[in-house]
PQR file of N, CA, C, O and H, with PARSE charges and radii, in Angstrom:
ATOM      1  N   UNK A   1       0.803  -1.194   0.000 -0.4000 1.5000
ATOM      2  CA  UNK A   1       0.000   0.000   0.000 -0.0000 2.0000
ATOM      3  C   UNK A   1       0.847   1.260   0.000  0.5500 1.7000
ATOM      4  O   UNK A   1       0.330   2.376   0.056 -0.5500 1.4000
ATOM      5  N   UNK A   2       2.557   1.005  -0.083 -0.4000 1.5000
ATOM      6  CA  UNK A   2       3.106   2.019   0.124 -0.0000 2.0000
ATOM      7  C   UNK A   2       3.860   2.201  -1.037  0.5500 1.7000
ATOM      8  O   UNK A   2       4.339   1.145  -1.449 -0.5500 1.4000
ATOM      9  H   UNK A   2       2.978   0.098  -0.128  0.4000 1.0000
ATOM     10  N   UNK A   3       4.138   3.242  -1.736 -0.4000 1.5000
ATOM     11  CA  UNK A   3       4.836   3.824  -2.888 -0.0000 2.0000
ATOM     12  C   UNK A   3       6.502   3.153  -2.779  0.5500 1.7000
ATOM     13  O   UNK A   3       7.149   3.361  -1.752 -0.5500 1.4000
ATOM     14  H   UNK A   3       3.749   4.100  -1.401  0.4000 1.0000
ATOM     15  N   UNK A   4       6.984   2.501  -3.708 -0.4000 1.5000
ATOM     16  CA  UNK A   4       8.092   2.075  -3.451 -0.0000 2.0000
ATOM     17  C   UNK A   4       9.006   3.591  -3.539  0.5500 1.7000
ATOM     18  O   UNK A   4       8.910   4.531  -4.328 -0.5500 1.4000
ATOM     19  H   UNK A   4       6.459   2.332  -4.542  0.4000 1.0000
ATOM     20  N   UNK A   5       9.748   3.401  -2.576 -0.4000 1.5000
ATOM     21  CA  UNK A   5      11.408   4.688  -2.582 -0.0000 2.0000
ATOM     22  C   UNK A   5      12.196   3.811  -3.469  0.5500 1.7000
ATOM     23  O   UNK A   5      12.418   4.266  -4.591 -0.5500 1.4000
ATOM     24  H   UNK A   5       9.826   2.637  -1.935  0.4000 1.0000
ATOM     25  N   UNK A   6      12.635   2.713  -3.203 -0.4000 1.5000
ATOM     26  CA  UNK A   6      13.936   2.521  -4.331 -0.0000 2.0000
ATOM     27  C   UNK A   6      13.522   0.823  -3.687  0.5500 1.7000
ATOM     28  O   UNK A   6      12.699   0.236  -2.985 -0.5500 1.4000
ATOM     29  H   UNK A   6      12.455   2.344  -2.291  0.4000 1.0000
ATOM     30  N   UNK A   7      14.939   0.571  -4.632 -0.4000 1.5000
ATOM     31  CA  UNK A   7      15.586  -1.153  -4.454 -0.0000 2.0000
ATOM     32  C   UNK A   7      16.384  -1.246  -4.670  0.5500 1.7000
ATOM     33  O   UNK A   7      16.885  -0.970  -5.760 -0.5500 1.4000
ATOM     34  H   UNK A   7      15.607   1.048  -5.202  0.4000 1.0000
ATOM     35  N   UNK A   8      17.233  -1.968  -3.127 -0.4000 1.5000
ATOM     36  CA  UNK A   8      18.352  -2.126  -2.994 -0.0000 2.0000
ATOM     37  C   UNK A   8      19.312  -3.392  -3.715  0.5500 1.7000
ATOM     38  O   UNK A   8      18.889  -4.502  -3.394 -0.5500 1.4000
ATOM     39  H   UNK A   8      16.826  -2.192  -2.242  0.4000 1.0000
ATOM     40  N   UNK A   9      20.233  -3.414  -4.409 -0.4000 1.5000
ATOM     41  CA  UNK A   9      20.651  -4.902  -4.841 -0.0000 2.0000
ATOM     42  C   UNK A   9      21.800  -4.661  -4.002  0.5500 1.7000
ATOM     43  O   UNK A   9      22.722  -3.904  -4.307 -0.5500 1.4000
ATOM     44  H   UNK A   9      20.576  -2.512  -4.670  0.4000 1.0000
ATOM     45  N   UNK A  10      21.739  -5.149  -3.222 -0.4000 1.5000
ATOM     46  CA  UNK A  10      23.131  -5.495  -2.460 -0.0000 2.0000
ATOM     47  C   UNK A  10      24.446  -6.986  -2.710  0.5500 1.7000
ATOM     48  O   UNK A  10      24.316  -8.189  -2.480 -0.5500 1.4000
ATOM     49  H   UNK A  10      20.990  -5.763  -2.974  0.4000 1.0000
ATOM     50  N   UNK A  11      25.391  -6.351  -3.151 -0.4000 1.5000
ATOM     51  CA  UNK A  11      26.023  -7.167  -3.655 -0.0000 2.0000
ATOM     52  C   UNK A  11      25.783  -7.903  -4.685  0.5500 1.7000
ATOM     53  O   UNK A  11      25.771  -9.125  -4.536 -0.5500 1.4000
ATOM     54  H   UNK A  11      25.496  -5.374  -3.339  0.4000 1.0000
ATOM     55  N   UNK A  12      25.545  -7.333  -5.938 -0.4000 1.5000
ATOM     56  CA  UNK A  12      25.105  -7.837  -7.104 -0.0000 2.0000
ATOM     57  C   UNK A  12      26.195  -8.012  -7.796  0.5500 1.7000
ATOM     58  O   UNK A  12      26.585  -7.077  -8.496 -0.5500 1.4000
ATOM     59  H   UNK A  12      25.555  -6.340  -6.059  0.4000 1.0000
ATOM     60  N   UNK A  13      26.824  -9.065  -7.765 -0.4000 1.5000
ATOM     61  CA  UNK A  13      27.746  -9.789  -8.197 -0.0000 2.0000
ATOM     62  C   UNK A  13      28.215 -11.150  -7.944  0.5500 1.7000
ATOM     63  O   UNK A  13      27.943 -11.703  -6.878 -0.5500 1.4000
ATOM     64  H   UNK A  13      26.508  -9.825  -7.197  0.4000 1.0000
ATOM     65  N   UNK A  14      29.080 -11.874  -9.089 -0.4000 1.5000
ATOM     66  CA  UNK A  14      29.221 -12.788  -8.716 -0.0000 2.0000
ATOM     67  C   UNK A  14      30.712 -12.804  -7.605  0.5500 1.7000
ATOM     68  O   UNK A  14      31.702 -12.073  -7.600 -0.5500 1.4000
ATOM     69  H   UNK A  14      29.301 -11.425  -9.955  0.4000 1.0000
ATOM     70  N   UNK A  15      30.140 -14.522  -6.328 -0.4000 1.5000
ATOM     71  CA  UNK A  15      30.918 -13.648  -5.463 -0.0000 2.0000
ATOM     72  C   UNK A  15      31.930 -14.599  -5.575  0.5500 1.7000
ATOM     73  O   UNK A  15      31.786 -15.805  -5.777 -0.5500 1.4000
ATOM     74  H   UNK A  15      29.335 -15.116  -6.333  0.4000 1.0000
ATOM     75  N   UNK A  16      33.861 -13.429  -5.303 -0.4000 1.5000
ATOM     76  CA  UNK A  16      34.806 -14.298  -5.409 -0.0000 2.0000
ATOM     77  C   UNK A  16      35.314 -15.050  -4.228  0.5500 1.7000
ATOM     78  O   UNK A  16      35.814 -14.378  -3.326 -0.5500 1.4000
ATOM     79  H   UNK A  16      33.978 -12.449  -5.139  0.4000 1.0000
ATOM     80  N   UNK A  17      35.259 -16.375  -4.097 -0.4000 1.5000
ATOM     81  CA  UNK A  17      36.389 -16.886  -3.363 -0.0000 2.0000
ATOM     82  C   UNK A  17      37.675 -16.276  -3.208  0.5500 1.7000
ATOM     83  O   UNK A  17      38.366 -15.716  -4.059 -0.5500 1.4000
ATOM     84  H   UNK A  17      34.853 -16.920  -4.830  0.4000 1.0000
ATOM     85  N   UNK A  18      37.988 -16.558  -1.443 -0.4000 1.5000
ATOM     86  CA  UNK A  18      39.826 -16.600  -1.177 -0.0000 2.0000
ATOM     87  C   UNK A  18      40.577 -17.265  -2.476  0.5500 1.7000
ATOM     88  O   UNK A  18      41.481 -16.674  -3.068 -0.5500 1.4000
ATOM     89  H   UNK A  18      37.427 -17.013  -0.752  0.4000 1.0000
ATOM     90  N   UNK A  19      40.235 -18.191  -2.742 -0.4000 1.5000
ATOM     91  CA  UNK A  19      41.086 -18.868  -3.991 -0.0000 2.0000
ATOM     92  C   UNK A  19      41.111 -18.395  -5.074  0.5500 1.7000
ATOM     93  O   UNK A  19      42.185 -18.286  -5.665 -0.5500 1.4000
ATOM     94  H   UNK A  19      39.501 -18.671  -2.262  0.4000 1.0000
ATOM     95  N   UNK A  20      39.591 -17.865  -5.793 -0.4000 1.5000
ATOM     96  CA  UNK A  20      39.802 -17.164  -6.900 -0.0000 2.0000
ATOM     97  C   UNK A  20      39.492 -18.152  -7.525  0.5500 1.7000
ATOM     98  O   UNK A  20      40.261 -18.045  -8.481 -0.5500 1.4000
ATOM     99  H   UNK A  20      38.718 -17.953  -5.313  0.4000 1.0000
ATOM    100  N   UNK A  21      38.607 -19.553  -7.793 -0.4000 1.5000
ATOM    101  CA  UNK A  21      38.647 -19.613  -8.446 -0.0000 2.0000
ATOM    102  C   UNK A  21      37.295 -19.814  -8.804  0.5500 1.7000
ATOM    103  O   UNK A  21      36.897 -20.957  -9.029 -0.5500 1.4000
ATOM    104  H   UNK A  21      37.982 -19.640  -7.017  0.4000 1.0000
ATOM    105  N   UNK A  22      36.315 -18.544  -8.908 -0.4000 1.5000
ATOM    106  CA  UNK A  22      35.106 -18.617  -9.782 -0.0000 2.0000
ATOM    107  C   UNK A  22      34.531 -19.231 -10.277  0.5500 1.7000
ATOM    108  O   UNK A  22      34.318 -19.059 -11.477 -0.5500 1.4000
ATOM    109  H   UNK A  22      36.638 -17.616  -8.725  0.4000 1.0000
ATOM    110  N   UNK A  23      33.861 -20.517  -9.395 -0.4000 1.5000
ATOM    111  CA  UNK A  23      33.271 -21.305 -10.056 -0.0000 2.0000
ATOM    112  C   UNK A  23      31.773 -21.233  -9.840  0.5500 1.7000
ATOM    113  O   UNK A  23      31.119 -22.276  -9.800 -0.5500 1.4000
ATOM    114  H   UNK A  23      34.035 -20.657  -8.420  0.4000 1.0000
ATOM    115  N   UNK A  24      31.135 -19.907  -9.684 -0.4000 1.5000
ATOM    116  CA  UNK A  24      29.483 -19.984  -9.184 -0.0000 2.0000
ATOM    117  C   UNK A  24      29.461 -19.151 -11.217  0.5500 1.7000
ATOM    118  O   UNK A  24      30.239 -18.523 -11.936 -0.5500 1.4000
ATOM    119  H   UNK A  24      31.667 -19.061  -9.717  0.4000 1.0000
ATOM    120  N   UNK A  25      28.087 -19.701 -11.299 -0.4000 1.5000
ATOM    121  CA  UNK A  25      27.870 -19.321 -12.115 -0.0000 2.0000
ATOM    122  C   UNK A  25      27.345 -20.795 -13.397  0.5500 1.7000
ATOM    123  O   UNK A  25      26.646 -20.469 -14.357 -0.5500 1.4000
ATOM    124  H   UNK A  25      27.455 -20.211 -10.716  0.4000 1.0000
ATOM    125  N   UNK A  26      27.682 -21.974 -13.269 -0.4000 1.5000
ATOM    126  CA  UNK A  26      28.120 -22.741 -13.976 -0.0000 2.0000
ATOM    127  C   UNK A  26      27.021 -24.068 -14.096  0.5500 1.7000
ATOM    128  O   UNK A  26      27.257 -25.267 -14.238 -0.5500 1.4000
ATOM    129  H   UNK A  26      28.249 -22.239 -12.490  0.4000 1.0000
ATOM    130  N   UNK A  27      25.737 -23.333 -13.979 -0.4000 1.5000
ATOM    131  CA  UNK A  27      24.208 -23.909 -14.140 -0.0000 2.0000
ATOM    132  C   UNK A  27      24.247 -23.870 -15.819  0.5500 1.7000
ATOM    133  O   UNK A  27      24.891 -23.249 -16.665 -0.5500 1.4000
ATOM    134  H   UNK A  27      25.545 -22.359 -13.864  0.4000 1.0000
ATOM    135  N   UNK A  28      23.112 -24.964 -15.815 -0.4000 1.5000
ATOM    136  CA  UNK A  28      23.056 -25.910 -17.315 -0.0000 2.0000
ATOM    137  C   UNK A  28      22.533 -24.080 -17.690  0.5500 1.7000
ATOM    138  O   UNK A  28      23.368 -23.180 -17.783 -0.5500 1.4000
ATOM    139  H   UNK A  28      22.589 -25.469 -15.128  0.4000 1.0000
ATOM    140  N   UNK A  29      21.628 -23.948 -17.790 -0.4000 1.5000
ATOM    141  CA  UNK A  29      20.852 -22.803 -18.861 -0.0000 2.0000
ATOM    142  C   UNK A  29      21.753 -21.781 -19.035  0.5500 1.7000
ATOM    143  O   UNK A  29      21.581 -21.256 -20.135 -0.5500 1.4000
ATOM    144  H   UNK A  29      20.950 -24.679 -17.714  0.4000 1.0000
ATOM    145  N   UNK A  30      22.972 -21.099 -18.168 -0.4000 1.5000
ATOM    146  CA  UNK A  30      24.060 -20.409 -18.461 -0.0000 2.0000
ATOM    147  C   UNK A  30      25.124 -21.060 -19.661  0.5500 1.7000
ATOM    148  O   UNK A  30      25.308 -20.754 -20.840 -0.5500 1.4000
ATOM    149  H   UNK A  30      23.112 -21.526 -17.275  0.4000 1.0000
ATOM    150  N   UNK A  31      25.513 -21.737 -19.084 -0.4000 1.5000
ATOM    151  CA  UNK A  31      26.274 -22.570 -19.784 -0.0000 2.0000
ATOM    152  C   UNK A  31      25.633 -22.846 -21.508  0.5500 1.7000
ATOM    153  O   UNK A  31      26.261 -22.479 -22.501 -0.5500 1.4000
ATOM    154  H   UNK A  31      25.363 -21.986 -18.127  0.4000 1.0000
ATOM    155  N   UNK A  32      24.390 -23.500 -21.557 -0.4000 1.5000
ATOM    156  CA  UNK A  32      23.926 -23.480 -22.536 -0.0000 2.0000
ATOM    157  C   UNK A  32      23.951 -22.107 -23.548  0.5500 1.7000
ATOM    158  O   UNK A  32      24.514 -22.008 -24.638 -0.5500 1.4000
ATOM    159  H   UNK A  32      23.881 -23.798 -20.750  0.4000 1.0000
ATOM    160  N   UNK A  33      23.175 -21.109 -22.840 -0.4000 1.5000
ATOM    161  CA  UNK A  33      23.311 -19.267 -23.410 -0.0000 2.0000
ATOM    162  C   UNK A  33      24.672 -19.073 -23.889  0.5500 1.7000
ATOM    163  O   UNK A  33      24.846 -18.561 -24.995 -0.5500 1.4000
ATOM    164  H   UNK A  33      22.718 -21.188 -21.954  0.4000 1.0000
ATOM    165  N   UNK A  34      25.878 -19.514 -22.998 -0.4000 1.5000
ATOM    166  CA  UNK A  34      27.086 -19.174 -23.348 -0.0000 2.0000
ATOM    167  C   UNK A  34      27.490 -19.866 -25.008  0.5500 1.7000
ATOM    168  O   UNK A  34      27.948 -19.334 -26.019 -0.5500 1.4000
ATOM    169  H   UNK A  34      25.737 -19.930 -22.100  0.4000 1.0000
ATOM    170  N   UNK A  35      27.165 -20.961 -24.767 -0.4000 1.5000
ATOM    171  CA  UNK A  35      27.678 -22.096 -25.483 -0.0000 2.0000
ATOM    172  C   UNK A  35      27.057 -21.496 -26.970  0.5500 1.7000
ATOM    173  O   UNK A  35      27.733 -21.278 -27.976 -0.5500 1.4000
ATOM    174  H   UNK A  35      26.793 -21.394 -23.946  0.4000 1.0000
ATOM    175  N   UNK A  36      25.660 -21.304 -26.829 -0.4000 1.5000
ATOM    176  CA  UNK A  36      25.007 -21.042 -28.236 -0.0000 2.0000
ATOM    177  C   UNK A  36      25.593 -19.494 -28.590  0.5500 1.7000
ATOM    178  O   UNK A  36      26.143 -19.434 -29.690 -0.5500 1.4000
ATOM    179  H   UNK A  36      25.111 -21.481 -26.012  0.4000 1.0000
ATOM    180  N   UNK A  37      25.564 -18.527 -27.994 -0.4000 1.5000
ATOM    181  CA  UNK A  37      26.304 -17.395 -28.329 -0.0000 2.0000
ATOM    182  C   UNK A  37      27.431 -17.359 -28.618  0.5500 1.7000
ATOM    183  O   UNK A  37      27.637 -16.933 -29.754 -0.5500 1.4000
ATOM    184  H   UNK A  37      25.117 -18.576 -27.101  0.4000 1.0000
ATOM    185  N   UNK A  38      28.619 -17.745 -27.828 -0.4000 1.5000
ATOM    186  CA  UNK A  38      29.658 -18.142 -28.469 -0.0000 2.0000
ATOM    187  C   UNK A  38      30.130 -19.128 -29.687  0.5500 1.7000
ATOM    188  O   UNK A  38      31.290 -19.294 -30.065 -0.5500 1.4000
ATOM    189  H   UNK A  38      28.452 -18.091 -26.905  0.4000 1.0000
ATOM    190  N   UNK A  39      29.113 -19.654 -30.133 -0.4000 1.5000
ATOM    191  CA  UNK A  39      28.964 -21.112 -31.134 -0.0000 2.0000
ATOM    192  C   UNK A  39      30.746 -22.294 -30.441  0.5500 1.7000
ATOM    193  O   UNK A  39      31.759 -22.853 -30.861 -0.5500 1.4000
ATOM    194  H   UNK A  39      28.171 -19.518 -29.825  0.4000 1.0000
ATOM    195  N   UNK A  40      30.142 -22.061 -29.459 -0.4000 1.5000
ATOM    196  CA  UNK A  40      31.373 -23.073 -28.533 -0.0000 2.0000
ATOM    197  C   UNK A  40      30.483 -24.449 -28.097  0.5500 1.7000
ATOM    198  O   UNK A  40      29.262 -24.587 -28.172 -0.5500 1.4000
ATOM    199  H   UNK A  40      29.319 -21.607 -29.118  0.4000 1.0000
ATOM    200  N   UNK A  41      31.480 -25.408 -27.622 -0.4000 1.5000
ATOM    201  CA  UNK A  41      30.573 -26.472 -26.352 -0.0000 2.0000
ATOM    202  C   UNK A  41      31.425 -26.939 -25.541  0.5500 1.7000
ATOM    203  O   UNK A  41      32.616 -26.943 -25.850 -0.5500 1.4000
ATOM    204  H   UNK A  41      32.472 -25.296 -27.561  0.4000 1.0000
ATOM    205  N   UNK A  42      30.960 -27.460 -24.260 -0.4000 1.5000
ATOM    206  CA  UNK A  42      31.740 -27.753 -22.936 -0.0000 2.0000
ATOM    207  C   UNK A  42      31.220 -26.576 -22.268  0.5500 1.7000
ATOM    208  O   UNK A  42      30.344 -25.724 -22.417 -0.5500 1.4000
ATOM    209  H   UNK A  42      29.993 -27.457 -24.008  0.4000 1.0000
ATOM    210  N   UNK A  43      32.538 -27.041 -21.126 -0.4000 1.5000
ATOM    211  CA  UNK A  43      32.330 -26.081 -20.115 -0.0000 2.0000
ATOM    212  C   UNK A  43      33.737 -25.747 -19.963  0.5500 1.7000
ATOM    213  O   UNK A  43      34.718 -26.491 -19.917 -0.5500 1.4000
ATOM    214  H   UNK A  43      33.250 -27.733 -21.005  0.4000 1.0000
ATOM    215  N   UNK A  44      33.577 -23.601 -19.847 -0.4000 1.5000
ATOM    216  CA  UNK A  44      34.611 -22.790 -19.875 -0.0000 2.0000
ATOM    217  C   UNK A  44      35.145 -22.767 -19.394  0.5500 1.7000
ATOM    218  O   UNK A  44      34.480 -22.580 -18.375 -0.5500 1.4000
ATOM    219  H   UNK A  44      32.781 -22.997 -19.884  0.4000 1.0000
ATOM    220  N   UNK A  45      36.810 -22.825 -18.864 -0.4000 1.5000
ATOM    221  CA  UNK A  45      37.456 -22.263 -17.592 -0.0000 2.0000
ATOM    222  C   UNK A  45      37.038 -21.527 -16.837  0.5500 1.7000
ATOM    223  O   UNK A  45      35.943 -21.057 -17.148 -0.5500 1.4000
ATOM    224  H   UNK A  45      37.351 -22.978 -19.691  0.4000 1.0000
ATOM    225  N   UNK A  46      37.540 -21.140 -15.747 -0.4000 1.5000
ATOM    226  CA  UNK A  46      36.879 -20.341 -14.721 -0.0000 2.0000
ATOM    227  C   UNK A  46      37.344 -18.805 -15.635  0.5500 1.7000
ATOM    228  O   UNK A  46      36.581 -17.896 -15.962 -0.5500 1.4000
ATOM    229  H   UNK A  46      38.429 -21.521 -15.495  0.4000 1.0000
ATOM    230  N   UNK A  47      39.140 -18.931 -15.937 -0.4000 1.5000
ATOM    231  CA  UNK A  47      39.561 -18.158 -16.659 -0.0000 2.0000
ATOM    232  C   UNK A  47      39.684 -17.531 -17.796  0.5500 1.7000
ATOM    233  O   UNK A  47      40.584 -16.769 -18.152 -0.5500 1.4000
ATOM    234  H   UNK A  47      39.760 -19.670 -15.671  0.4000 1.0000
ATOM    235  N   UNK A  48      38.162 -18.093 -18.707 -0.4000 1.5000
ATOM    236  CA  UNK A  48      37.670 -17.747 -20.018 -0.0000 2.0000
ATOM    237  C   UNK A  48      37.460 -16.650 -19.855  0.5500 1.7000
ATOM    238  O   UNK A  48      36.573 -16.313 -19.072 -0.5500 1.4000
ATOM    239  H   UNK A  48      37.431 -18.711 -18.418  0.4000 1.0000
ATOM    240  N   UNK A  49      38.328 -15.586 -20.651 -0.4000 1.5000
ATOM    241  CA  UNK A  49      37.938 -14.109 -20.771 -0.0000 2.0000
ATOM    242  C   UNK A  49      36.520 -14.133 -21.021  0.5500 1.7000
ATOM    243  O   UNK A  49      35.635 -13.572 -20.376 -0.5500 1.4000
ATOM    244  H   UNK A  49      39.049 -15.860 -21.287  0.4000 1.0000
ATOM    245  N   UNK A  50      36.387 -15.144 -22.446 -0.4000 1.5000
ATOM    246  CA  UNK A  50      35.074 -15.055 -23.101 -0.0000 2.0000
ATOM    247  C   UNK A  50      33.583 -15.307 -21.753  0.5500 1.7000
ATOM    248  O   UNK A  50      32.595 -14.659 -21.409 -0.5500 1.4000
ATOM    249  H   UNK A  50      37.106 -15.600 -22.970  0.4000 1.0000
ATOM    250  N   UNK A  51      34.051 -16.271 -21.475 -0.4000 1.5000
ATOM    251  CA  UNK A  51      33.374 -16.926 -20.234 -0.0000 2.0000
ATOM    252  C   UNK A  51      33.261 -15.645 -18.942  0.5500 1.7000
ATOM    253  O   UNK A  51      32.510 -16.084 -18.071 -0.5500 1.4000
ATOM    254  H   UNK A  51      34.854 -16.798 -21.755  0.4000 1.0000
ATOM    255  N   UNK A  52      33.675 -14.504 -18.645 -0.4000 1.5000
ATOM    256  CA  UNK A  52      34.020 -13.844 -17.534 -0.0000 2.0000
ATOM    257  C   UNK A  52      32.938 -12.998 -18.009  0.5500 1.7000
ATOM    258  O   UNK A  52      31.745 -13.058 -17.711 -0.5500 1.4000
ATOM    259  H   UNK A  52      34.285 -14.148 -19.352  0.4000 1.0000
ATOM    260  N   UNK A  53      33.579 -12.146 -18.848 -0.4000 1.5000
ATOM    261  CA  UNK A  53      32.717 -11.002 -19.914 -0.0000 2.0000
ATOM    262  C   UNK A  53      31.222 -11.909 -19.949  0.5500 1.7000
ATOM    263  O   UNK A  53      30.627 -11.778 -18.879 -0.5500 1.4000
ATOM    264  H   UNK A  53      34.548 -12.097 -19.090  0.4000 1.0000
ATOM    265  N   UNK A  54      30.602 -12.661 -20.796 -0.4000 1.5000
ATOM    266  CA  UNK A  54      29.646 -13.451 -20.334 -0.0000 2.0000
ATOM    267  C   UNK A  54      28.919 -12.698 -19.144  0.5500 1.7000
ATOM    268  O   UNK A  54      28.047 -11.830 -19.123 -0.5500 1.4000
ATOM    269  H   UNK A  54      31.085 -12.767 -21.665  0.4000 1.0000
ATOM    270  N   UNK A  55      29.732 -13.480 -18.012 -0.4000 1.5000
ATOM    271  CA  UNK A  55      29.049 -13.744 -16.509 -0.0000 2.0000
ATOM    272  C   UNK A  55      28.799 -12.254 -16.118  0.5500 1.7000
ATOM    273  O   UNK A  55      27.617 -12.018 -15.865 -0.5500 1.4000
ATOM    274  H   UNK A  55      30.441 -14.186 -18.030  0.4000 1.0000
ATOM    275  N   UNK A  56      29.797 -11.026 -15.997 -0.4000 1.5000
ATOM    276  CA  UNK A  56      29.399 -10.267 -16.339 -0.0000 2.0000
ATOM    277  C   UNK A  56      28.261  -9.366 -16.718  0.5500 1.7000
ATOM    278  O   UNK A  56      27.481  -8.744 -15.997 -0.5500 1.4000
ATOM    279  H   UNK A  56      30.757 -11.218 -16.202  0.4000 1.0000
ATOM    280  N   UNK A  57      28.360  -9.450 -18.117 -0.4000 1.5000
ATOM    281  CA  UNK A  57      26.926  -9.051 -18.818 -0.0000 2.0000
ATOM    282  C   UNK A  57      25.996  -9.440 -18.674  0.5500 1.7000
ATOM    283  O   UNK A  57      25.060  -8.775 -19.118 -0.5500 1.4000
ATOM    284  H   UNK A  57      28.993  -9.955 -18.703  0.4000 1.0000
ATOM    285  N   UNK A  58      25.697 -10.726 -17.981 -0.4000 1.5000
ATOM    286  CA  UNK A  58      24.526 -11.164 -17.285 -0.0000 2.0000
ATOM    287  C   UNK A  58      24.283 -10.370 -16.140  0.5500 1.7000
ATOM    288  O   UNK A  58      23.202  -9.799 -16.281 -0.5500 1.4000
ATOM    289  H   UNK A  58      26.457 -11.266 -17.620  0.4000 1.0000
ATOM    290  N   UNK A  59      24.885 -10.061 -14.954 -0.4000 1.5000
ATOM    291  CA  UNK A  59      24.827  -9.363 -13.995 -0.0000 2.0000
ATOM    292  C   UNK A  59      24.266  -8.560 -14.403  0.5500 1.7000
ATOM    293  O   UNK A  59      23.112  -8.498 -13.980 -0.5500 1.4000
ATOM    294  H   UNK A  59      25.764 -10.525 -14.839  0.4000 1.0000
ATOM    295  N   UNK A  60      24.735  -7.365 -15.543 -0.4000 1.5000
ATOM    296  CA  UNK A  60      24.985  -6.081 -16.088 -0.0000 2.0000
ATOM    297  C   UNK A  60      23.129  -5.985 -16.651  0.5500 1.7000
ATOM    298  O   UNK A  60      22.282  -5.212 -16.202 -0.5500 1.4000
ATOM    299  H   UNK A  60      25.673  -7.415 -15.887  0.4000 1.0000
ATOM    300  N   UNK A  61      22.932  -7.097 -17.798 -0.4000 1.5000
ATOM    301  CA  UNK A  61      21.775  -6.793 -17.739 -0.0000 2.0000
ATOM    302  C   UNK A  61      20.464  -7.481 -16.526  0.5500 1.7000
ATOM    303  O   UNK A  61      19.303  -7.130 -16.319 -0.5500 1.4000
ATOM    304  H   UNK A  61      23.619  -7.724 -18.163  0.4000 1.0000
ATOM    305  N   UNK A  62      20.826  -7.944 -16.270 -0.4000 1.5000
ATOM    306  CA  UNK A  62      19.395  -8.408 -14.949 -0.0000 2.0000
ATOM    307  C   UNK A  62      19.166  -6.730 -14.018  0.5500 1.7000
ATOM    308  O   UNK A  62      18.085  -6.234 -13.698 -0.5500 1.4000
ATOM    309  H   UNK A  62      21.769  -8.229 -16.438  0.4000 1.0000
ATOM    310  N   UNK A  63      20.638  -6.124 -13.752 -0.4000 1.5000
ATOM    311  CA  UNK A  63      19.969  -5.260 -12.770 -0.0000 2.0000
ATOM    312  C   UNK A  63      19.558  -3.832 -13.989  0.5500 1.7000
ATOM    313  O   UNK A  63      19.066  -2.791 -13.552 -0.5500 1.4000
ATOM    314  H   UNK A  63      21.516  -6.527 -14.012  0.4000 1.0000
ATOM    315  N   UNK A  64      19.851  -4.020 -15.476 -0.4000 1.5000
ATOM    316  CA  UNK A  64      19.533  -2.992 -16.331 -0.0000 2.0000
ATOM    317  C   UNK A  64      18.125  -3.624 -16.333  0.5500 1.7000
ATOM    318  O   UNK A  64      17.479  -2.577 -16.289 -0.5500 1.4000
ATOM    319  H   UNK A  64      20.250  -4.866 -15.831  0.4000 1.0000
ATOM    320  N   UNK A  65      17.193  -4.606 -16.352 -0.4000 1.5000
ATOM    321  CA  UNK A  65      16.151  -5.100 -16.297 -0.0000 2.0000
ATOM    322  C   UNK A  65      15.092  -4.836 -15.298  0.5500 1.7000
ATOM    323  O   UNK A  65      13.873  -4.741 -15.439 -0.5500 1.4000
ATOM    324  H   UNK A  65      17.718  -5.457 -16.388  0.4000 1.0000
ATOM    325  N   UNK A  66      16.035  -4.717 -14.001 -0.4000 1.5000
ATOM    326  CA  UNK A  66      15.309  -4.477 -12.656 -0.0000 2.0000
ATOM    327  C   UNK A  66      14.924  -3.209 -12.959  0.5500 1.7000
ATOM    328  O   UNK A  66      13.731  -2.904 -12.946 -0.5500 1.4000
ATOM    329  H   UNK A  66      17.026  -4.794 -13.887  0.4000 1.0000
ATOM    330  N   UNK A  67      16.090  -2.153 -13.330 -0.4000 1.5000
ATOM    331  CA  UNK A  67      15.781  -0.669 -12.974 -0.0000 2.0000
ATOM    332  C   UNK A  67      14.537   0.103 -14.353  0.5500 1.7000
ATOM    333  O   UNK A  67      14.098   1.253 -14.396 -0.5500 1.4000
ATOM    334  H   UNK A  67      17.059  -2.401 -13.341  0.4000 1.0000
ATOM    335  N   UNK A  68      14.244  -1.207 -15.431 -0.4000 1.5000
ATOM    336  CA  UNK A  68      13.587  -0.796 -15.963 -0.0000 2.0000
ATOM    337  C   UNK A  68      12.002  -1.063 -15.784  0.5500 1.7000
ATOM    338  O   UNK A  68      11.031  -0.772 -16.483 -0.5500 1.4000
ATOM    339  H   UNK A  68      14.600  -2.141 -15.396  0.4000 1.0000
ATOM    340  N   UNK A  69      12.162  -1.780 -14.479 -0.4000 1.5000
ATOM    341  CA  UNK A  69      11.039  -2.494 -14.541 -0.0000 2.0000
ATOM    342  C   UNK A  69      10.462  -2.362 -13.207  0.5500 1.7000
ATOM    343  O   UNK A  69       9.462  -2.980 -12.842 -0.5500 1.4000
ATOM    344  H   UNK A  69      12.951  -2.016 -13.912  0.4000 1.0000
ATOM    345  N   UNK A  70      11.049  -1.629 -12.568 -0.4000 1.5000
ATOM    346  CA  UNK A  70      10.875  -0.547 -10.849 -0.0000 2.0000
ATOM    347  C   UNK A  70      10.444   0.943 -11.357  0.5500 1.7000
ATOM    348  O   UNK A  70       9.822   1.739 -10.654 -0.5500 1.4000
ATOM    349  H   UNK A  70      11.861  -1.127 -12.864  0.4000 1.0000
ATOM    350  N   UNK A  71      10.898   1.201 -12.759 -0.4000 1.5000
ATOM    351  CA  UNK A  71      11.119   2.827 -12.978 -0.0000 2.0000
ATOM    352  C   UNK A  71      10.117   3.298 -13.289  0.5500 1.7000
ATOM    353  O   UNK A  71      10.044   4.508 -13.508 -0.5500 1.4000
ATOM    354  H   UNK A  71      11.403   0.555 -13.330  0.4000 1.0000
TER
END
């Protein structure tokens, strides 16, 4: 009943391990998106530029999605 002020995404990112080695992210339907966009198959290194950029731009657009869809 109350007018939204805002929305917070707190910590909207993927998060890194002490080790570094980035392995959240690495669900079938990602993987798949990656795979068909890149015209690649398998699964990427943690250290796939291509694969990073990816994970990334996913972040990048979900919260460009949120703020269009709060606004």
């Amino acid at each position: 009943r109350y007018a939204v002020d805002g929305v917070h995404l707190d910590y909207i990112r993927y998060p890194e391990p002490a080790s570094g080695s980035g392995d959240h992210g690495y669900n079938p339907t990602a993987l798949d998106r990656f795979n068909r966009l890149r015209l690649r198959a398998g699964t990427p290194r943690s250290t796939d530029a291509e694969w990073t950029a990816f994970r990334r731009a996913q972040v990048t657009n979900f919260v460009r999605q949120v703020y269009l869809r709060v606004n």
